[in-house]
Each structure stands twice: as C-alpha cells, then as structure tokens.
C-alpha positions as CSV (number, residue, x, y, z in Angstrom):
1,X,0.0,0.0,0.0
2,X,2.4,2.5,1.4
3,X,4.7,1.3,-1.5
4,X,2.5,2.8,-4.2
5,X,2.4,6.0,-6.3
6,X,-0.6,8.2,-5.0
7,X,-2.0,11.1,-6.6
8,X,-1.7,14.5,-4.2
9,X,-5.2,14.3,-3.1
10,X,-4.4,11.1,-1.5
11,X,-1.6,12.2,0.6
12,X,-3.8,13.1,3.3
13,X,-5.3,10.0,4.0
14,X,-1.6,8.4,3.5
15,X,0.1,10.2,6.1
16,X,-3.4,10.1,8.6
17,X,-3.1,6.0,8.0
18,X,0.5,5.8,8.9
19,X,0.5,7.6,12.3
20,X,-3.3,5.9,12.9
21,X,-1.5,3.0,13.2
22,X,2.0,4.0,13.5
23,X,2.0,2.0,17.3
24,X,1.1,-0.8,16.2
25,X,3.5,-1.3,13.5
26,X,6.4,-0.9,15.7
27,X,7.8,-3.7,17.3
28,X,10.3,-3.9,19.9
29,X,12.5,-6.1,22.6
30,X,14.8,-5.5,25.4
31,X,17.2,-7.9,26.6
32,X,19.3,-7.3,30.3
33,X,22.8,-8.5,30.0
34,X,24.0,-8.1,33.3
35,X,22.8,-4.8,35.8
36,X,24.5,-2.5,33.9
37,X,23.9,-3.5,30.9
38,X,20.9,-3.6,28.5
39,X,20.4,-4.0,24.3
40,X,17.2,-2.8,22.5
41,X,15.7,-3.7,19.1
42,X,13.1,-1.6,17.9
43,X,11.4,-2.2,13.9
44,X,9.3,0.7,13.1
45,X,8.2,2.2,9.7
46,X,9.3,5.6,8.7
47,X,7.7,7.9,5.9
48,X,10.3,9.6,3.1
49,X,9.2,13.2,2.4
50,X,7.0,12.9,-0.9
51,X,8.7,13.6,-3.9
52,X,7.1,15.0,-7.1
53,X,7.3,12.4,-10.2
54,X,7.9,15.5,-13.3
55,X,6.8,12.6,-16.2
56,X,3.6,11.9,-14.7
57,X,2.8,14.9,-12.2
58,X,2.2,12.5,-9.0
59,X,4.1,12.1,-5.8
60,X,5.7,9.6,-4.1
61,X,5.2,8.3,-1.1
62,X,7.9,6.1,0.6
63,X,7.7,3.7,3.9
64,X,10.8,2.2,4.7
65,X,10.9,-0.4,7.7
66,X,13.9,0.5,9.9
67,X,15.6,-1.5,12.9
68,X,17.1,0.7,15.8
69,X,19.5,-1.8,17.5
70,X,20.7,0.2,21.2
71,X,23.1,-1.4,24.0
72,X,23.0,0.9,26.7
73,X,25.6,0.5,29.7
74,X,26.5,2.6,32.5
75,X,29.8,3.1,33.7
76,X,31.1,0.9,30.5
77,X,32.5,1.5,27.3
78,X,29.6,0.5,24.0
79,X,30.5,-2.7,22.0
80,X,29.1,-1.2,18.9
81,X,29.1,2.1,17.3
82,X,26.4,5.0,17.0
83,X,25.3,4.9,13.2
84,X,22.3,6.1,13.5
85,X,22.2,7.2,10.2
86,X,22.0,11.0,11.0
87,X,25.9,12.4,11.2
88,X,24.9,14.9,13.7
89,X,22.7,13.1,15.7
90,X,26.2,10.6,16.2
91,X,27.9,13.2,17.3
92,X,25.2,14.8,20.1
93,X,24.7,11.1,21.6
94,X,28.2,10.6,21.6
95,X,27.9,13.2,24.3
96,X,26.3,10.3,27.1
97,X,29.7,8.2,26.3
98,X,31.9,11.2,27.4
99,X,30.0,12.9,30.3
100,X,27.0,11.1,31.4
101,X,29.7,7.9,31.4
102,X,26.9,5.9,30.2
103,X,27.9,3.7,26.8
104,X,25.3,4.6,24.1
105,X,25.1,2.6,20.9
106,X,22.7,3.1,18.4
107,X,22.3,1.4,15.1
108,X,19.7,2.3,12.3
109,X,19.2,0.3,9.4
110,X,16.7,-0.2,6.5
111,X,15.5,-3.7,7.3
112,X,17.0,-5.9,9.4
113,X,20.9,-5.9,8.2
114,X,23.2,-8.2,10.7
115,X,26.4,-7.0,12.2
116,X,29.0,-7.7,9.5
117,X,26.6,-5.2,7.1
118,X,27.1,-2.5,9.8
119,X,30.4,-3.0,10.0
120,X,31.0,-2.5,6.2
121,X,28.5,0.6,6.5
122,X,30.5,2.2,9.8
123,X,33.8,1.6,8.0
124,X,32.4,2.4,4.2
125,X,28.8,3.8,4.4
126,X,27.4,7.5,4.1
127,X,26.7,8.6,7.7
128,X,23.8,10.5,6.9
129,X,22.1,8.0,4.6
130,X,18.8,7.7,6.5
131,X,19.0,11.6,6.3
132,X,19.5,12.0,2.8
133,X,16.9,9.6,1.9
134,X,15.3,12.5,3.4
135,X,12.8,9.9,5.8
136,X,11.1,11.5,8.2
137,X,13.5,12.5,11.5
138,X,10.5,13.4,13.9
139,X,10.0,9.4,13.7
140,X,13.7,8.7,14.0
141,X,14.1,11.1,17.3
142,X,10.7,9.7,18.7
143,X,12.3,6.2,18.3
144,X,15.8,7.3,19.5
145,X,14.7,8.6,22.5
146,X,11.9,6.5,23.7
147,X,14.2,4.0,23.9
148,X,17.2,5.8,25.8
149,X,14.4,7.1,28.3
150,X,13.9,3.6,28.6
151,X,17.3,2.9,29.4
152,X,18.0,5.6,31.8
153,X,14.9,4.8,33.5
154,X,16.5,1.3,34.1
155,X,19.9,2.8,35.5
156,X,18.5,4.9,37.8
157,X,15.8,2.1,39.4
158,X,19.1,-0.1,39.6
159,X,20.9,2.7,41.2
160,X,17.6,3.4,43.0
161,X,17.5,6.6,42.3
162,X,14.5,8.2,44.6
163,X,11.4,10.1,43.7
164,X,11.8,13.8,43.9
165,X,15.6,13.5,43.7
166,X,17.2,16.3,41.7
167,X,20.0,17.4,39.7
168,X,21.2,20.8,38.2
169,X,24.3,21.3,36.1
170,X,25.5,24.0,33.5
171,X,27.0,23.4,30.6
172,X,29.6,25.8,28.5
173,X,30.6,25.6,25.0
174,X,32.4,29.2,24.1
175,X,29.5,31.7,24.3
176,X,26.8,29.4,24.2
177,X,25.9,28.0,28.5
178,X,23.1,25.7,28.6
179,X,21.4,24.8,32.3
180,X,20.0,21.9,32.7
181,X,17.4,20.5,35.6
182,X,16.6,16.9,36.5
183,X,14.0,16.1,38.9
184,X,13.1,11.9,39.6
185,X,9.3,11.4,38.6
186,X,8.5,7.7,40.1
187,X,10.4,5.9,43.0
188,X,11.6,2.8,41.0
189,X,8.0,1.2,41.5
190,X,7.3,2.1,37.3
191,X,4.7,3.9,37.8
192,X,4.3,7.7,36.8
193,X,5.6,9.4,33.6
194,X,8.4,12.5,33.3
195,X,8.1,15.7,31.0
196,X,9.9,18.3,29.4
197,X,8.8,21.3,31.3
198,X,10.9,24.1,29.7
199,X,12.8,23.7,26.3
200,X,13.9,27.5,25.5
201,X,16.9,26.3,23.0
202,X,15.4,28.3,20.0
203,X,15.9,29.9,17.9
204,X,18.8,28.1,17.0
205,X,22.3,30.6,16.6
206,X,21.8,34.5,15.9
207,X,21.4,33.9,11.9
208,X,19.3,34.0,9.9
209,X,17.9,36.6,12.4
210,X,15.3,35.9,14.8
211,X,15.2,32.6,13.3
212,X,17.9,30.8,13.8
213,X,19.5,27.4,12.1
214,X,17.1,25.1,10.4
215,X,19.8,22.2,10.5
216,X,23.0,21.5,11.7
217,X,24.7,19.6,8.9
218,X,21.9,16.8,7.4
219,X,20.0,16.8,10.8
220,X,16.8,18.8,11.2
221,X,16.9,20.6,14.7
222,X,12.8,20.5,15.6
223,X,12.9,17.4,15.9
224,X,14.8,17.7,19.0
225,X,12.0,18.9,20.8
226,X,10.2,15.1,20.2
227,X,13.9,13.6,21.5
228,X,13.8,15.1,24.7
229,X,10.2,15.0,25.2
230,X,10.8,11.4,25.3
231,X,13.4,11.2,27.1
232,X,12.1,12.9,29.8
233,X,8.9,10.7,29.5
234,X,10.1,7.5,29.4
235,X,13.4,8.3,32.1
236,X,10.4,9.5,33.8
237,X,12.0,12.8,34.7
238,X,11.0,16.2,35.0
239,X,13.2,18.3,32.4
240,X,13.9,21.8,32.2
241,X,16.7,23.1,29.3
242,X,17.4,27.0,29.8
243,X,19.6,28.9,27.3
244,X,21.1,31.7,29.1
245,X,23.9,32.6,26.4
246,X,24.3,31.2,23.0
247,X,24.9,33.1,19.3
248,X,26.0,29.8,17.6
249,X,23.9,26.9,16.9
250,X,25.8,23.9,17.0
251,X,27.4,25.6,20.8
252,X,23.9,25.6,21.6
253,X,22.8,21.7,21.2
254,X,25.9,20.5,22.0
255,X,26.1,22.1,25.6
256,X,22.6,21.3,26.1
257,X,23.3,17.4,25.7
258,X,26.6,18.2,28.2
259,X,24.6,19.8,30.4
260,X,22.0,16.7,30.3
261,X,24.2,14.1,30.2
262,X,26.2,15.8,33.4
263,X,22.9,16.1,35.0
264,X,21.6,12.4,34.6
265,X,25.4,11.5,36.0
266,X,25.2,13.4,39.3
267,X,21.2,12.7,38.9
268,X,22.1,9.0,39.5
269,X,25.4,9.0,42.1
270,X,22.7,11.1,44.1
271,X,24.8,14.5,43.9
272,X,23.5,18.0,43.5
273,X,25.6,20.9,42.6
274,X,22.3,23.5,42.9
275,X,22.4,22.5,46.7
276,X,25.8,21.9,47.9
277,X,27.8,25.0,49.7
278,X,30.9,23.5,49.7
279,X,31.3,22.9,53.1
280,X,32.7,19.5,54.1
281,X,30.7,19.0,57.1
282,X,27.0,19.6,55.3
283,X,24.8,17.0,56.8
284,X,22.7,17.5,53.2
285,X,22.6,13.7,51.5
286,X,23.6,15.3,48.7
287,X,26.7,17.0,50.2
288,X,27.0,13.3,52.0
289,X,27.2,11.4,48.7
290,X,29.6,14.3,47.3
291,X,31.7,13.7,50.1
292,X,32.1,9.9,49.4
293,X,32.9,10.1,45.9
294,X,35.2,13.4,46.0
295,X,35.8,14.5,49.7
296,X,39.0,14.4,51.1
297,X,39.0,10.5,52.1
298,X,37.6,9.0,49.4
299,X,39.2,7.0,46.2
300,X,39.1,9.9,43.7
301,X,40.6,12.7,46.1
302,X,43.5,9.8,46.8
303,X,44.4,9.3,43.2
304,X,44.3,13.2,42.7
305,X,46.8,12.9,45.3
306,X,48.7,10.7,43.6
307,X,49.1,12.6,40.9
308,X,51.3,15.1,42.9
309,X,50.6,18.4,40.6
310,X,52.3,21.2,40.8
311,X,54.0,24.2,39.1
312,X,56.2,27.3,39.4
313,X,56.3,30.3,37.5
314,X,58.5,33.3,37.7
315,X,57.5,36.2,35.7
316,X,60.1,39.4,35.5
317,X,59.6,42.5,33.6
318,X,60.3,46.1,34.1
319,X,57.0,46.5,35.5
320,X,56.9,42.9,37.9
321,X,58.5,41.2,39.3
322,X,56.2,37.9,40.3
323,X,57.0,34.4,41.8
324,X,54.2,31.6,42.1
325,X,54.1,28.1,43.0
326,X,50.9,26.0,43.1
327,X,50.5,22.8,44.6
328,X,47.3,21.0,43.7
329,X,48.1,18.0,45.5
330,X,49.9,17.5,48.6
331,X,50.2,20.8,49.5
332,X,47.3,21.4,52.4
333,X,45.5,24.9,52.6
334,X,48.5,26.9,53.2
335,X,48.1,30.0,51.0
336,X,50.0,33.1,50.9
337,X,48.8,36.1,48.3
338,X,51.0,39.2,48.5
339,X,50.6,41.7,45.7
340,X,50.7,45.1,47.7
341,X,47.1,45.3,46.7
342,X,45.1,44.1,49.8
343,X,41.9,43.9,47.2
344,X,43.7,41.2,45.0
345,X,45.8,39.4,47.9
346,X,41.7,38.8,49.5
347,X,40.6,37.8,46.3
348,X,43.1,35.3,44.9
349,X,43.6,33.8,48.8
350,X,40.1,32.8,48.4
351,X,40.2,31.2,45.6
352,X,42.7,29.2,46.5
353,X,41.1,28.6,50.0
354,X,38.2,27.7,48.4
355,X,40.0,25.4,45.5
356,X,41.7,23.4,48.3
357,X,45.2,23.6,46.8
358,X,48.3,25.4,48.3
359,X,49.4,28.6,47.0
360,X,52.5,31.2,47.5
361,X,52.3,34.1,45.5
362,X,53.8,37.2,45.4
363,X,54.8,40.4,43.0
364,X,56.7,43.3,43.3
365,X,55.4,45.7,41.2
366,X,55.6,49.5,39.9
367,X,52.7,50.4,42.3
368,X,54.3,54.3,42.2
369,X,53.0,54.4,38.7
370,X,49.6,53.1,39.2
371,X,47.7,49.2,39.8
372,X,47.4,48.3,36.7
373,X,50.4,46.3,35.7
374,X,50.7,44.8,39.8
375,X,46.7,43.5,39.0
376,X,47.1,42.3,35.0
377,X,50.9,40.6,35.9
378,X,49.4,38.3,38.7
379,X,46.0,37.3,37.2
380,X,48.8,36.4,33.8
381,X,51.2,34.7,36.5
382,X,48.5,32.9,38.2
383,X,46.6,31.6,35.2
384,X,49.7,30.1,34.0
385,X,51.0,27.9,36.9
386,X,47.2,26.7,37.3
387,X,47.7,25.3,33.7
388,X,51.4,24.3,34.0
389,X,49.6,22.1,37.5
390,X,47.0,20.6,35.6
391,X,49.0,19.3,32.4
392,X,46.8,16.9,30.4
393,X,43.6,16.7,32.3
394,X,43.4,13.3,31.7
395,X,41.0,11.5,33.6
396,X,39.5,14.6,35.8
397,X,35.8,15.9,36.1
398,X,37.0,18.8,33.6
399,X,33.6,20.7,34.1
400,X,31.8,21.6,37.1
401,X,29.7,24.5,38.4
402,X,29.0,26.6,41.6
403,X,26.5,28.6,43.5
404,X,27.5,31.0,45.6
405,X,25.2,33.7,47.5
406,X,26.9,37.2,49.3
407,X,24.5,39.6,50.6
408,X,22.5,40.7,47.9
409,X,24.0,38.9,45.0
410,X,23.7,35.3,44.0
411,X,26.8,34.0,41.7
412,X,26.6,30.8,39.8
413,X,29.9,29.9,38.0
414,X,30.2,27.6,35.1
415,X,33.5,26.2,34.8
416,X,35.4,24.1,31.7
417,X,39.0,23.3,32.0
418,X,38.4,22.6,28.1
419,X,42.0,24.8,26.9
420,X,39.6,26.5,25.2
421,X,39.4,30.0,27.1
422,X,36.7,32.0,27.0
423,X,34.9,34.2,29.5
424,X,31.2,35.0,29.6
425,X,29.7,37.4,32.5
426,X,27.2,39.9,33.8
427,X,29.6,41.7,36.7
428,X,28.0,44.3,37.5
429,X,30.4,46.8,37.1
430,X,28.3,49.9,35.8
431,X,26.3,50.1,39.0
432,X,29.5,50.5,41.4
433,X,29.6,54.3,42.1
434,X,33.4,54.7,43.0
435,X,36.8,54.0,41.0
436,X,37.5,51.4,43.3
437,X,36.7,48.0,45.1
438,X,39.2,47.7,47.7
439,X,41.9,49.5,46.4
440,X,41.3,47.9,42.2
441,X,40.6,49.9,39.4
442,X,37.3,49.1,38.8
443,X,37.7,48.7,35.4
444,X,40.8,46.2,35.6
445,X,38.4,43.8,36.7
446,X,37.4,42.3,34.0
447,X,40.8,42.5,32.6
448,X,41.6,40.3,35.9
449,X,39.5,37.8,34.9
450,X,40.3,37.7,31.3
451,X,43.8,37.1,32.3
452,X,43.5,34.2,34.5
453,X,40.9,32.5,32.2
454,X,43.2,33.0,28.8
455,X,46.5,32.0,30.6
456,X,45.1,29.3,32.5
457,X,42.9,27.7,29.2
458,X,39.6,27.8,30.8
459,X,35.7,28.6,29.8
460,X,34.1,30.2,32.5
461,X,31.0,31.8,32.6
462,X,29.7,33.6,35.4
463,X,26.0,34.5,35.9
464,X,24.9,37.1,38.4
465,X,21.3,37.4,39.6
466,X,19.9,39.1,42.8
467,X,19.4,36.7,46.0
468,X,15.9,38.0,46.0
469,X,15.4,36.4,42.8
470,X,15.2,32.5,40.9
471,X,18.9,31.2,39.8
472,X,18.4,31.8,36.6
473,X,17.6,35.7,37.1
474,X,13.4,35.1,37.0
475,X,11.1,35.4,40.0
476,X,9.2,38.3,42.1
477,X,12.5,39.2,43.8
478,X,13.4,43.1,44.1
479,X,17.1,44.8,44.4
480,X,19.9,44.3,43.1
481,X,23.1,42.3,43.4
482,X,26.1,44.8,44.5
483,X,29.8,44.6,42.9
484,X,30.8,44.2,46.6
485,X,29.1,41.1,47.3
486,X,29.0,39.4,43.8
487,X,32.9,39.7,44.1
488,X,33.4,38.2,47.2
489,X,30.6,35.6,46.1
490,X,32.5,34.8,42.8
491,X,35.6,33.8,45.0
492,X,34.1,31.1,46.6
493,X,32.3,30.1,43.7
494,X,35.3,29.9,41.8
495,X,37.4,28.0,44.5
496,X,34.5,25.6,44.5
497,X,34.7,25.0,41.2
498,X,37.8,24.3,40.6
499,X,38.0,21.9,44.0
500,X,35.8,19.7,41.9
501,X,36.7,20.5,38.4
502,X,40.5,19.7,39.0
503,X,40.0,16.3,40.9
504,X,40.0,13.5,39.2
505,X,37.0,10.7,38.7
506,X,38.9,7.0,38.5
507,X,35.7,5.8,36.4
508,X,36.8,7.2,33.7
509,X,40.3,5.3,33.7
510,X,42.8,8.1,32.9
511,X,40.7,9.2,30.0
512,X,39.9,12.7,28.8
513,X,36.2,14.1,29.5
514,X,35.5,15.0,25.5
515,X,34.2,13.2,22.8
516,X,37.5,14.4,20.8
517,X,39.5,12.4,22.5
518,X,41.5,15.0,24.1
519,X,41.8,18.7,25.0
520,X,45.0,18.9,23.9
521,X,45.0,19.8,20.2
C-alpha cells in the first residue's frame, strides 16, 4: 500500500493512515545482560518526504521499515558504534559516552541488516544516509529517545535513584551556556511518567535573524523537541533546558546534551551541585554522597593525590617582578597572596582557599606608577601555573559549576577546563559608584578575569542574579546584586569549582572528558 504511487489528493489520507496505526507497526525487545547492561531492538516504519514524479505529475510516497539496535551501559565502554544514520545526531549522543559515562550505541538500518553489514556501513557507508533519503527524523528522534528514556529509567531504578531527587548542572561551549534541571518522577516502583517542562533552546544561533539554524549539517533541529520529550517521559524525569547565552547553533545543542548528560550523572550518584555550599561538614545527602565520591578520604581525592601536581612560575619585567608556586596535590591549605594590593591578595587567597590547593604568591610591582600592571601581571602569572599544575587533564571531572550567595548577590559559576578559554559574564560593574573596590581599578576587573581565564585555558561563565530572585535571574525578587558582594561571592564560587573541576574521577580510567578524545589539540 504505502509502497505505491498516489495522486496528491491522496496524501492526506496516507500520512493520517501511517500515524493511525503507526504503534502498532512498531515492534520492539529489550534484553538485560547483566545490571548494567541492556540492548534494545526496535522495527518501526518511517515515511520519506514525498517527492514530485515530473513525467507523470504525481508524488511519491515512501515507507521504509527501519531497525534501531541500542546497547545501553553505565559506567562501560559501548560494543558497537552510534550509526544512526544521521551524522549529527552521532555526534550529540556521543555526548552520554563522554560525560554522562553511560555507553550509548545506536544502530539504524533499512531492514534488518546483521552486524557484519554494519560494519561494512561504519567503516564504508554514508553517515547521513537515513537523512539524505530524506525519511522522516521526527519518527527517528521519537524512536531514538523512547528507547534511551527507557534505558535511563532502568539505570537509575538499579541505582535506586528516589522520587523527587534532583539534579542541576550547566553546561559551556564558548558563548553558548546551557542549564539543565533533573527532577526523579517515580520511586523505581514504574509507575508515573516524566516531561519536558521548559525547552527554550530556539531559535537556533543568531542567523538567519530571529530565526535561527534550520539544520545543523543533514539533521533537522525540531525534531529535538520530540527527542527530549521522550526522554524525559520514558526516564520518567521532570526536564527543564534553559539557554542563558548562546549566538552559535551547533554551541547551543551540544552544551545542552553536556549539560544533560552531566545532570543524569550526578542525577544517578545522588549529587546536587544547585544544593551543595561546599562545606565539608553539610549534613545535606547530597553534600554526604559528594563527600564519598570526592571528599577528602575518598578513592578519587586519593588518586588526585597521587598525581602530585604542581608548578612554578617566575615572571620578571620592568613593570613585575612575580613568583608563584601552586600545589594542587599534597600541599594542604597553606596560602600566601602578596601583591601590595590588599583587594587582589583577598581575592586570589580565596580562591585558592576555596580550590583546596596550596598557594604562595607574590609580585613586586611599579605600584608608584599606578595598579594596573601589579593587577594584569598576577592574574597572567596565576593563570599560567594553574595550567602548568593541571598538564593533560586526563582523567579529571573537567567541568563543574558553583553557586554562591553574598549579601545581595547570587553567583553561579560555570566552569570548563576545556584549553579552550573564553569568559562569559554579567559583573555588574556599571552600578558600582566609586573608582575602586578595595583598592582595584574598577575597570581592571574584568581585565583580571580575562587574564586568569586565557592564561590558565579555561571557559568560565559567570551568571549574576539578585538573591531576592530564581537562579536563573526570573522570579518576584526586588534589588539588586552589589559589585561588593557578587565579588566576594565569585571567589568562593570559583574555588569551589575548581576543588571539583580539577580532581580526578577513576571511572573514567585516565581518560579525557571529551568526545574528541583529548583537549590537547
């Protein structure tokens, strides 16, 4: 039937037939192979776009049968490849195997090819053939992640992940910063469904203007809405995406799936950066569970230790004279800032404090001139032993994020030791009245930051809102945040941070946090 030529006026009733009975033309199994590990196959037809025939002015109207083949396992490398037949698509999921930690595999073919056909097609195929066919992607996203909800679900009723339990983690790519929220729908009992409650991603990159991208290489970017409105359904998890920053398109979905697949990792080891303060004696179970997997006595924190980092930098010039040595590991809290600038020494000292790494730092500088070379020297100085200390980053956490509140302002930080630096922020420097913050320009600030972030190889963005108001800047609060209290809160939340960001996670067996493979080209 479907494989027919149908005049136009007959394409209605096609396409209402097909999704009619669309559920009960799929078929699907799920097999368990161990608790960690689980394989799907899914058969379900998919519609090609209809195509004009010029010699005898009808359309055509194309059903192909497709088989998804997944093997979902947490904490374990994927057998198989992700071939999904959408390049892009590849590339986003590929995204769970480097920061959720969970292995994703997921096979598309016409029919029912076996596995020495997908070989040939991995190691010879088109990557986007599904997608050039032009078949319908709303039906291959649907598929795709009803059955990696599925999956999740089963991880996180393994892991026993309770009702109600959340998760919140940010995401930076360059500009774009994606925050993601997880909240546990069910309490491993099946019941209950999850939704996508806010999905602000579009428009899609600043051009065309105030539309956005229609497609990021062959894959069509509405139907992401139907992927993560199943996954949250069939995860059962309450899912809200918010773009804060983001001018380029493929920044944009790629730190949203970072973002998500961060989440869902803390979501199911039971941590929570949106409620952890950073102190070690929290009684929260969130700060608890933290504490176990990155606190000072646990595995991680002792092969962090092992690792011994360190570095040195002098830095001489006409104008400084600077000496710093940084001791990641092994070196206890003992810090010592002294830049002749009481403002910077405060700053830098709790940072450093905050990080949980030993630091002695100081500068001699032409301070009869002015502050301005003493504050730009040390922020250079500084970010360059912090990247000299962290060498590869193999096997670390790379990414974390931080909360802080001061007083009137609340400060979330949004870290990436990714080598490639970028900073992002609303300081808000315009509403200070005076030259000054304790005894710094004002203006250098910024230039303080910049410094530290290029010279150390970092993406940080930093997001100030009013305590009065939600963490992501909405809400009925009134005020403010002062320059006074959102820099004192952006020390601690900077320290905390990097305590986290810099440690390492043995799970992930010396290897680098990236779907590239490394950060170092």
């Amino acid at each position: 039937f479907f494989m027919h030529h149908h005049r136009k006026i007959h394409l209605c009733f096609t396409s209402f037939f097909f999704y009619l009975f669309l559920p009960s033309l799929v078929t699907s199994s799920v097999s368990i192979m161990s608790t960690t590990t689980a394989t799907s196959n899914v058969t379900f037809p998919c519609t090609s776009a209809a195509a004009e025939d010029a010699s005898s002015s009808m359309t055509t109207n194309m059903t192909t049968t497709l088989t998804l083949r997944a093997e979902i396992t947490d904490l374990q490398k994927p057998t198989k490849p992700l071939l999904t037949g959408v390049g892009f698509l590849d590339h986003m999921l590929d995204q769970f195997n480097s920061h959720a930690q969970i292995g994703v595999s997921v096979v598309i073919v016409a029919g029912s090819k076996e596995d020495d056909d997908l070989t040939f097609e991995l190691d010879h195929g088109n990557r986007n053939r599904l997608a050039q066919e032009r078949l319908d992607q709303t039906t291959i996203f649907h598929q795709v992640g009803t059955v990696l909800g599925k999956q999740f679900d089963r991880i996180m009723t393994e892991k026993q992940v309770k009702k109600s339990s959340t998760s919140f983690f940010g995401c930076p790519l360059d500009e774009a910063l994606v925050l993601v929220t997880l909240e546990r729908t069910n309490n491993n009992d099946g019941a209950g469904a999850g939704s996508l409650e806010e999905y602000n991603l579009a428009p899609y990159g600043s051009f065309p203007p105030t539309t956005g991208r229609s497609h990021l290489g062959h894959m069509e970017l509405k139907p992401l809405l139907e992927f993560w409105t199943q996954i949250a359904k069939h995860a059962k998890l309450n899912v809200k995406f918010q773009k804060l920053r983001g001018d380029n398109a493929h920044h944009i979905v790629e730190a949203a799936f970072k973002a998500f697949s961060r989440a869902i990792r803390n979501l199911i080891d039971g941590v929570d950066t949106n409620t952890i303060d950073g102190d070690d004696d929290d009684a929260s179970s969130s700060s608890r569970l933290l504490a176990q997997l990155y606190g000072p006595e646990s595995a991680n924190a002792k092969a962090s230790l092992a690792l011994n980092r360190s570095g040195t930098v002098t830095r001489k010039t006409k104008e400084t004279s600077i000496e710093c040595i940084l001791k990641l590991d092994n070196g206890g809290l003992d810090t010592n800032v002294s830049t002749g600038l009481p403002g910077m020494d405060t700053f830098w000292t709790r940072v450093s404090q905050e990080a949980h790494v030993s630091l002695q730092a100081s500068c001699q500088g032409d301070l009869w001139i002015d502050e301005h070379h003493t504050v730009e020297d040390v922020a250079i100085a500084l970010g360059q032993v912090w990247n000299q200390a962290l060498g590869d980053k193999a096997g670390l956490n790379r990414m974390w994020c931080c909360t802080c509140v001061q007083g009137t302002a609340r400060v979330l930080v949004v870290l990436d030791l990714s080598n490639r630096p970028m900073l992002t922020h609303n300081l808000p420097l315009s509403t200070h009245k005076t030259e000054h913050l304790d005894h710094v320009p004002v203006e250098m600030l910024e230039h303080v930051l910049d410094s530290f972030v290029v010279n150390a190889r970092m993406t940080l963005h930093i997001v100030v809102t009013s305590s009065s108001s939600d963490a992501d800047g909405s809400g009925s609060g009134s005020g403010s945040a002062t320059l006074e209290d959102t820099w004192n809160g952006l020390a601690i939340a900077l320290g905390r941070a990097l305590r986290y960001g810099i440690l390492v996670d043995q799970r992930r067996a010396g290897a680098t946090a990236s779907s590239k493979g490394t950060l170092s080209v």
